[in-house]
C-alpha positions as CSV (number, residue, x, y, z in Angstrom):
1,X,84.3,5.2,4.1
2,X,82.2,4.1,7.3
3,X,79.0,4.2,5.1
4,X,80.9,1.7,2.4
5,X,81.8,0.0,5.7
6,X,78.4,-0.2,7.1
7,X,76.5,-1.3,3.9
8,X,79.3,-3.9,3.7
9,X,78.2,-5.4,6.8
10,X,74.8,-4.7,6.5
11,X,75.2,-7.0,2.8
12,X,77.2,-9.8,4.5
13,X,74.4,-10.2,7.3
14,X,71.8,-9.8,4.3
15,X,73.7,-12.9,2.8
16,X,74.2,-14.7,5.9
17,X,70.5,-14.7,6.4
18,X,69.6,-15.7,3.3
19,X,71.5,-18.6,3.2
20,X,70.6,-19.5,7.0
21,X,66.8,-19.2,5.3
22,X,67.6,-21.4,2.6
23,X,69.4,-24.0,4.5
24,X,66.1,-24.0,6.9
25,X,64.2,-24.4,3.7
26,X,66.0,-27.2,2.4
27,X,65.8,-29.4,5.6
28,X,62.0,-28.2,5.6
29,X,61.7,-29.4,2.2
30,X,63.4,-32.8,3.0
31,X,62.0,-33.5,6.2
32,X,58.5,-33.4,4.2
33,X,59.4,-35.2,1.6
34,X,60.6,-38.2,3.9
35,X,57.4,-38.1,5.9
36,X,55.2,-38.3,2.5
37,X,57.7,-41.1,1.5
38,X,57.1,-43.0,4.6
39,X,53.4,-42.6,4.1
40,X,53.6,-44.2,1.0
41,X,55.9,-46.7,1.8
42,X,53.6,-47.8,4.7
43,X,50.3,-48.0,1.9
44,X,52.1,-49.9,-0.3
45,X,53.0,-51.9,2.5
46,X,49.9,-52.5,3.7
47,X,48.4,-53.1,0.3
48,X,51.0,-56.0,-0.3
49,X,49.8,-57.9,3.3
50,X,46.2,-57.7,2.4
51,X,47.2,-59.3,-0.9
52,X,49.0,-61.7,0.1
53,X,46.1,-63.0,3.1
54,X,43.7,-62.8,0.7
55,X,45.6,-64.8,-1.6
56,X,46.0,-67.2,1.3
57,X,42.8,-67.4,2.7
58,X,40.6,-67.1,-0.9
59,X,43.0,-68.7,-3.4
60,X,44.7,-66.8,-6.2
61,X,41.4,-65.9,-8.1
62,X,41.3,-62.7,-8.3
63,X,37.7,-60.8,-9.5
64,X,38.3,-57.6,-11.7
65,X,37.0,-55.3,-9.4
66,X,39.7,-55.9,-6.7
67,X,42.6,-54.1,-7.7
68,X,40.7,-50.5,-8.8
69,X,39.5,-51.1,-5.0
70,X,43.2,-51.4,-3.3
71,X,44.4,-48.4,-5.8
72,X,41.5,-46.6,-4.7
73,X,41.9,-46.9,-1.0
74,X,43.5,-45.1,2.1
75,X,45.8,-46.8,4.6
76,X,43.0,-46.9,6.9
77,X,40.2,-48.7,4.8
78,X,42.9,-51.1,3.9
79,X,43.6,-51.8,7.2
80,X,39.6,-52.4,7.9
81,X,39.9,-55.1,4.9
82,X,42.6,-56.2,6.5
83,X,40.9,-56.8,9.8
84,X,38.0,-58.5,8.3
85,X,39.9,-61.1,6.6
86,X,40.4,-63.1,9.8
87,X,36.4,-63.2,10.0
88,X,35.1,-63.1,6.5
89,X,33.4,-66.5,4.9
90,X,34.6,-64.7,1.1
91,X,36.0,-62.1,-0.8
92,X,32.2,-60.1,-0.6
93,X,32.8,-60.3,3.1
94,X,36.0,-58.6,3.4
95,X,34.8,-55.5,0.8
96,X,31.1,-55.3,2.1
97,X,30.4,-51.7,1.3
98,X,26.9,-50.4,-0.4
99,X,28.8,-48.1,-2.5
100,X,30.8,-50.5,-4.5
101,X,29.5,-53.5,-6.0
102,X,30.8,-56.9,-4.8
């Protein structure tokens, strides 16, 4: 009877920690999947402000190139393009970059 005893509580601490382990993986899971959400909330974000100035600044003319650039783009470079908006004379200014055509 002690041995049924024992393998009963060793299975009850096998469950507990199983479930402990999933519990931890589900918070894991979630806390990930709210930092990738953030990220992309925070590029689309970005993407929608450097729209909108160059909308403002350039008019609403948009050349065919632009928007396979935005899609294309990190936060970071958008936040470049961003930068050079305040300084750029046109649209070529604000993308300058030898590997894409203007």
């Amino acid at each position: 009877y002690e041995l049924y005893e024992k393998a009963g509580m060793a299975l009850t601490d096998a469950r507990g920690a199983l479930q402990e382990a999933r519990e931890e993986g589900e918070k894991a899971g979630l806390e990930k999947g709210r930092q990738q959400g953030e990220r992309i909330g925070e590029h689309k974000t970005a993407i929608a402000t450097l729209r909108r100035l160059l909308h403002r600044k350039f008019g609403p003319d948009r050349p065919a190139w632009l928007d396979q650039r935005l899609a294309g783009a990190g936060l970071e470079q958008i936040e470049t393009w961003t930068d050079r908006i305040l300084e750029a004379g046109s649209l070529a200014e604000v993308f300058v970059d030898p590997a894409w055509p203007a």
